[in-house]
C-alpha positions as a LaTeX table, in Angstrom:
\begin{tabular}{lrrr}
\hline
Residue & $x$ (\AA) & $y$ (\AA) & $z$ (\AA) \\
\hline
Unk1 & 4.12 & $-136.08$ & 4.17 \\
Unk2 & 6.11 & $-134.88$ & 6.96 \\
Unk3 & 4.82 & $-135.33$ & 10.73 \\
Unk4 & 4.10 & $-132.38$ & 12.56 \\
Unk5 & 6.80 & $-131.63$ & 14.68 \\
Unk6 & 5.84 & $-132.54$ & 18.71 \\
Unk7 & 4.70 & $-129.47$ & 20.84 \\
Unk8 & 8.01 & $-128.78$ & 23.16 \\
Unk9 & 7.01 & $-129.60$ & 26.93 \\
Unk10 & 7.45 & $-127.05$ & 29.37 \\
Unk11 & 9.81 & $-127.84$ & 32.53 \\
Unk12 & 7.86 & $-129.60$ & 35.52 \\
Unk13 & 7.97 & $-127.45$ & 38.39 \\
Unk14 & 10.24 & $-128.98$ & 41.25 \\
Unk15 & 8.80 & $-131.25$ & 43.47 \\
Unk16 & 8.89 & $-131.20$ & 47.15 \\
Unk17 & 12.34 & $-132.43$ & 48.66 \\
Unk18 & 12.93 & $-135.34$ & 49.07 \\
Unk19 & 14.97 & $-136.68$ & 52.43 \\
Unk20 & 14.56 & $-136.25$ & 56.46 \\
Unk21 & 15.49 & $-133.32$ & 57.70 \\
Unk22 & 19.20 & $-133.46$ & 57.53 \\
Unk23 & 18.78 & $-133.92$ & 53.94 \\
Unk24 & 16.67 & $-130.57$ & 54.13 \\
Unk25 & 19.32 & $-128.67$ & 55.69 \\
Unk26 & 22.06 & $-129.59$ & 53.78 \\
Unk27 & 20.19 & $-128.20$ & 50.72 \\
Unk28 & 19.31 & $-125.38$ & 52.20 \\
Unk29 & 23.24 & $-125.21$ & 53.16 \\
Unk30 & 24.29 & $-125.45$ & 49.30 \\
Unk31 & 21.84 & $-122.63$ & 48.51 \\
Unk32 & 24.35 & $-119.85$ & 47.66 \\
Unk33 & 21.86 & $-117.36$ & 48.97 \\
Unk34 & 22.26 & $-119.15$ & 52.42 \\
Unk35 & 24.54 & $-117.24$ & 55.05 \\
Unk36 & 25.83 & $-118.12$ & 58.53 \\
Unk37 & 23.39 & $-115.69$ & 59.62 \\
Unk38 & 20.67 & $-117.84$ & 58.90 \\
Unk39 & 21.54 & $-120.84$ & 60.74 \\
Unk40 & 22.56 & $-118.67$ & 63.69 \\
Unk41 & 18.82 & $-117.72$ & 63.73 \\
Unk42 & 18.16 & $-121.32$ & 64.06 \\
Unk43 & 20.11 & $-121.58$ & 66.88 \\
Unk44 & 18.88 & $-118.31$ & 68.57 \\
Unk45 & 15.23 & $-119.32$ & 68.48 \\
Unk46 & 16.50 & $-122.92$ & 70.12 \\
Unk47 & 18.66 & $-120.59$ & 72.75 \\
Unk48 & 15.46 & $-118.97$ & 73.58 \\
Unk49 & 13.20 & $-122.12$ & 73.59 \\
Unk50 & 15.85 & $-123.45$ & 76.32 \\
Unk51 & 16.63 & $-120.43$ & 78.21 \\
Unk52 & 12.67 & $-119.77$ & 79.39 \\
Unk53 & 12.60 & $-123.58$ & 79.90 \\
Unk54 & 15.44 & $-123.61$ & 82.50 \\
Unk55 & 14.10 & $-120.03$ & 83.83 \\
Unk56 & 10.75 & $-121.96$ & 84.64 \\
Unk57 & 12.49 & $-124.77$ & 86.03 \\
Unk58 & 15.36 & $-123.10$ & 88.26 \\
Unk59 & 12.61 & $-120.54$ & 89.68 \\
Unk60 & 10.06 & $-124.10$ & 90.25 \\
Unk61 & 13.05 & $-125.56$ & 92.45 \\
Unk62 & 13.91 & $-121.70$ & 93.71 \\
Unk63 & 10.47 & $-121.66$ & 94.86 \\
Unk64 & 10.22 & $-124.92$ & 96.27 \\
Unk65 & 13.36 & $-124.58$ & 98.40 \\
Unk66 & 11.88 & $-121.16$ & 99.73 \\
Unk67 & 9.06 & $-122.99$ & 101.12 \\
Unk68 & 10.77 & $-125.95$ & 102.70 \\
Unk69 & 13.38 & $-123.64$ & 104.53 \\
Unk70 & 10.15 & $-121.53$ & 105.18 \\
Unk71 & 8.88 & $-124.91$ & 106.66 \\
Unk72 & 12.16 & $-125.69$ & 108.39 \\
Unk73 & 12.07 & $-122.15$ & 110.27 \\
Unk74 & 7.92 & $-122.48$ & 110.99 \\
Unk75 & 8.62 & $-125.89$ & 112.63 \\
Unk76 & 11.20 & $-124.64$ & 114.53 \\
Unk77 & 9.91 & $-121.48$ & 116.04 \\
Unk78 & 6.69 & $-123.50$ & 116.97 \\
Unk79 & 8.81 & $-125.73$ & 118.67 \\
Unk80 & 9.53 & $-122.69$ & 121.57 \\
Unk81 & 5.90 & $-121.59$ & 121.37 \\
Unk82 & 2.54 & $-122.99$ & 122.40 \\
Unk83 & $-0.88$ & $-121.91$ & 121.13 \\
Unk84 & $-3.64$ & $-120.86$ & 123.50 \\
Unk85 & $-7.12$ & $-119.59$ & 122.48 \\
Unk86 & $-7.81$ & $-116.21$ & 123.69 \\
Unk87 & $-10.76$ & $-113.76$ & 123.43 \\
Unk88 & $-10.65$ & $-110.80$ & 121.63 \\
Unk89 & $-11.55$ & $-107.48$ & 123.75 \\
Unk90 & $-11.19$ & $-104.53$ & 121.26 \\
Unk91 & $-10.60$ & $-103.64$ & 117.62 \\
Unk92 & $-7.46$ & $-104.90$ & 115.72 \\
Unk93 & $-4.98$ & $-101.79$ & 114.69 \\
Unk94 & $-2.39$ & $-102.22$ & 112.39 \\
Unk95 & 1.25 & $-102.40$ & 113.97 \\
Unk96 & 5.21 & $-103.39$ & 113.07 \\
Unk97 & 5.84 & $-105.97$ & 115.87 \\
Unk98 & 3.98 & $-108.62$ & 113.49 \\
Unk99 & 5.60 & $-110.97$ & 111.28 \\
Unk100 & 5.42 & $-108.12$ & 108.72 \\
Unk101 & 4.77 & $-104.64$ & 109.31 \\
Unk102 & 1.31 & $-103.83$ & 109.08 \\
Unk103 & 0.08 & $-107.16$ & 110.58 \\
Unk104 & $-3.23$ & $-106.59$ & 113.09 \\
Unk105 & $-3.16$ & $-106.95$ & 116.90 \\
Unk106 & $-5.57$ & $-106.17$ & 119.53 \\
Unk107 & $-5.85$ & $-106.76$ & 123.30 \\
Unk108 & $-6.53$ & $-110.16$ & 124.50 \\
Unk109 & $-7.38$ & $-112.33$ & 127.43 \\
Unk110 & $-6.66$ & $-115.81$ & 128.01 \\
Unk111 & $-6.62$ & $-118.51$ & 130.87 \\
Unk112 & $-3.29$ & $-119.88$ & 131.79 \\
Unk113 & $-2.63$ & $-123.17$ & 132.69 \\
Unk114 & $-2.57$ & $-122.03$ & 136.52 \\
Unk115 & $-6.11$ & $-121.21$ & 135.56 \\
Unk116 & $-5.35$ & $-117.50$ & 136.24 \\
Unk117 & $-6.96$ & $-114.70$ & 133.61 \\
Unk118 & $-4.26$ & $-112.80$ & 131.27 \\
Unk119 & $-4.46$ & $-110.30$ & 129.47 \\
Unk120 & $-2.02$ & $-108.45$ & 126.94 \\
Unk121 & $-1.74$ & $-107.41$ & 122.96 \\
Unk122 & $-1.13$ & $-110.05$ & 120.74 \\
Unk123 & $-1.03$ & $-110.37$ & 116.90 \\
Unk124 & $-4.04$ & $-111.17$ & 115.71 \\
Unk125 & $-5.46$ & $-113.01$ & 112.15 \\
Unk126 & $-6.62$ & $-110.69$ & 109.46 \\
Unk127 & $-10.42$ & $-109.05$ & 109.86 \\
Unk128 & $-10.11$ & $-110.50$ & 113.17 \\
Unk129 & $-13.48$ & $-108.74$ & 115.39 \\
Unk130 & $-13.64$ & $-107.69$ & 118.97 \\
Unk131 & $-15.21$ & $-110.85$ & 120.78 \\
Unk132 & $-14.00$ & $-112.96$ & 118.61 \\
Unk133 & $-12.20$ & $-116.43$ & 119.72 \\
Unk134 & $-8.70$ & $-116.57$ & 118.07 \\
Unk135 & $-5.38$ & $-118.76$ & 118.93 \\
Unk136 & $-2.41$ & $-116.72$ & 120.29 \\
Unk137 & 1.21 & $-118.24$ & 120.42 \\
Unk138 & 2.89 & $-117.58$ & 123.89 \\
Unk139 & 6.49 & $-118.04$ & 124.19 \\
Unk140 & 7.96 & $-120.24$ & 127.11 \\
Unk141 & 7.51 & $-116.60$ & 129.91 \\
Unk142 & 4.03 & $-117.13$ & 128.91 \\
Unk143 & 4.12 & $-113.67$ & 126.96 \\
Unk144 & 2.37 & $-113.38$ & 123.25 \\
Unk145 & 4.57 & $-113.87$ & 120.25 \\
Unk146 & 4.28 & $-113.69$ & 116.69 \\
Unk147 & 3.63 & $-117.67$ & 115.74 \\
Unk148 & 4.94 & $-119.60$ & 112.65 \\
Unk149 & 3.58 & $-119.45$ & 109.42 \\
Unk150 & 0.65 & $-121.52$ & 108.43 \\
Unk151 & 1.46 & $-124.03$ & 105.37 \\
Unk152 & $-0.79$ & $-121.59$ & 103.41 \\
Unk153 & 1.31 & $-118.80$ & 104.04 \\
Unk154 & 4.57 & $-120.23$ & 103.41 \\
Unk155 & 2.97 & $-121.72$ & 100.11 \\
Unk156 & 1.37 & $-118.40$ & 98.93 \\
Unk157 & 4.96 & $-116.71$ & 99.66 \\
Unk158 & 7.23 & $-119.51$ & 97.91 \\
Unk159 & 4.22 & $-119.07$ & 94.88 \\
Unk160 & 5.33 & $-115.18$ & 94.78 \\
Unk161 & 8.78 & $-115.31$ & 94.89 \\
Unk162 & 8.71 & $-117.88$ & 92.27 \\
Unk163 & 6.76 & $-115.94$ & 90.00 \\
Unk164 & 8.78 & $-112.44$ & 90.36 \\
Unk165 & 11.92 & $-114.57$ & 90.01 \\
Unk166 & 10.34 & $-116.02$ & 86.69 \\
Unk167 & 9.27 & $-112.72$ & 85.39 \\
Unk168 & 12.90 & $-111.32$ & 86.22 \\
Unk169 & 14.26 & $-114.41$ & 84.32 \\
Unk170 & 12.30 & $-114.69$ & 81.71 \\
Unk171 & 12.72 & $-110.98$ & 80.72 \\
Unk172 & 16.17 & $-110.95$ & 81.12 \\
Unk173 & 16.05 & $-114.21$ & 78.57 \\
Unk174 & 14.12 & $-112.54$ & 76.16 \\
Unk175 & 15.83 & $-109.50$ & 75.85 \\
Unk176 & 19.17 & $-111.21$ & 75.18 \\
Unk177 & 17.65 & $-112.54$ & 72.79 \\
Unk178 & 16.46 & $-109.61$ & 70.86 \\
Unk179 & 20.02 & $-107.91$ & 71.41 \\
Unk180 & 21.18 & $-110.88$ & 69.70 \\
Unk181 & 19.14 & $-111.04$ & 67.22 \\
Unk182 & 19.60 & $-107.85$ & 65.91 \\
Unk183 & 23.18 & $-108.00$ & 65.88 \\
Unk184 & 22.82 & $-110.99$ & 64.00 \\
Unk185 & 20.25 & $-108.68$ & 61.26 \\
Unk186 & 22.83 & $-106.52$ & 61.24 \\
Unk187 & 25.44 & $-108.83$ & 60.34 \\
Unk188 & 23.52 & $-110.28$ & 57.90 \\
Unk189 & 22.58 & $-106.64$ & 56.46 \\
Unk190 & 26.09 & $-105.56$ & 55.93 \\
Unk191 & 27.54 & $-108.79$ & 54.20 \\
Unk192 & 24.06 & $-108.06$ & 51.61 \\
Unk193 & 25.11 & $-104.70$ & 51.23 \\
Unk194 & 29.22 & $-105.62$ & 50.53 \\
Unk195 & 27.94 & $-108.48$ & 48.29 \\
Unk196 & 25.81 & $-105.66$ & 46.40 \\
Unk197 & 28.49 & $-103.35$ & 45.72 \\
Unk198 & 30.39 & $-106.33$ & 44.00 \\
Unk199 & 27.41 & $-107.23$ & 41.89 \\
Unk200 & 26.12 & $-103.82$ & 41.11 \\
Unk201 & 28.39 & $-103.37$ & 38.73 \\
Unk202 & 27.79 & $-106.53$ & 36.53 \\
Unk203 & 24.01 & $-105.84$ & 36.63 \\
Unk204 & 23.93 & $-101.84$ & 35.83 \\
Unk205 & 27.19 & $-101.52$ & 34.29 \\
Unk206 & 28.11 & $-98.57$ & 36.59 \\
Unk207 & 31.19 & $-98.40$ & 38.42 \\
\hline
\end{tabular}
């Protein structure tokens, strides 16, 4: 009696591939269905990984040199002036002699070192009241000045700058990116479409 003939096996599906990633992309390589296009995508997304990486670190060092030559000028302005504290006699009013237009002064009065009363209008800190006690910086005639920049100041500008120049950066990163990238889809869409045209035929039988 003849044995039944064995049950054909069906084909194991692929397993995973095998190999570190070189090994990976050299098969993806030998696909035929791979295109330059698709390792240039690769490379784009890399491009962009790098290109907001130095934009965060050029505008960092950008910022920080903003502040020490902000430094470098407060130190040496202060150098000319010296502070005195002086009372203030009426309400602050926005003017442009500040550091930046807009900043407050008000009349003051202040005791010089000949112990003599002075009076003039000085720039003044922010919500500054009348009666209040602030420090005014009088240059070497012993007439008010606008003063150096606190460390907080010079900080809170470098901070600014930094972060506009990142924005402008990072934007302009990004959207060289995109123009690139759809160049690259375009590319990529017309060698599909002239590859088409040459297959068509085979698979319709139309010419």
């Amino acid at each position: 009696m003849a044995s039944p003939a064995a049950e054909p096996r069906r084909p194991s599906a692929p397993g995973p591939a095998h190999g570190g990633p070189l090994a990976r992309a050299r098969a993806r390589r030998s696909n035929p269905l791979f295109r330059p296009q698709d390792a240039w995508r690769g490379r784009l997304q890399l491009l962009l990984a790098l290109g907001l990486l130095a934009a965060a670190l050029g505008c960092a060092l950008f910022a920080l040199g903003r502040y020490d030559a902000d430094r470098g000028s407060a130190e040496a302005l202060q150098s000319h002036l010296h502070p005195v504290n002086a009372q203030v006699l009426g309400a602050p009013t926005a003017s442009s002699t500040g550091r930046t237009t807009g900043d407050p002064v008000a009349p003051v009065a202040w005791t010089g070192a000949d112990g003599r009363s002075h009076q003039a209008v000085a720039v003044v800190p922010p919500l500054t009241v009348q009666g209040q006690t602030v420090q005014v910086w009088l240059d070497a005639a012993g007439h008010p000045a606008v003063g150096p920049a606190s460390p907080t100041a010079s900080a809170a500008t470098a901070v600014s700058i930094g972060l506009c120049a990142l924005v402008g950066c990072a934007t302009l990163v990004v959207v060289l990116h995109a123009v690139a990238r759809s160049l690259l889809d375009r590319s990529a869409l017309r060698g599909w479409e002239r590859d088409w045209r040459a297959t068509a035929p085979l698979w319709t039988g139309r010419r």
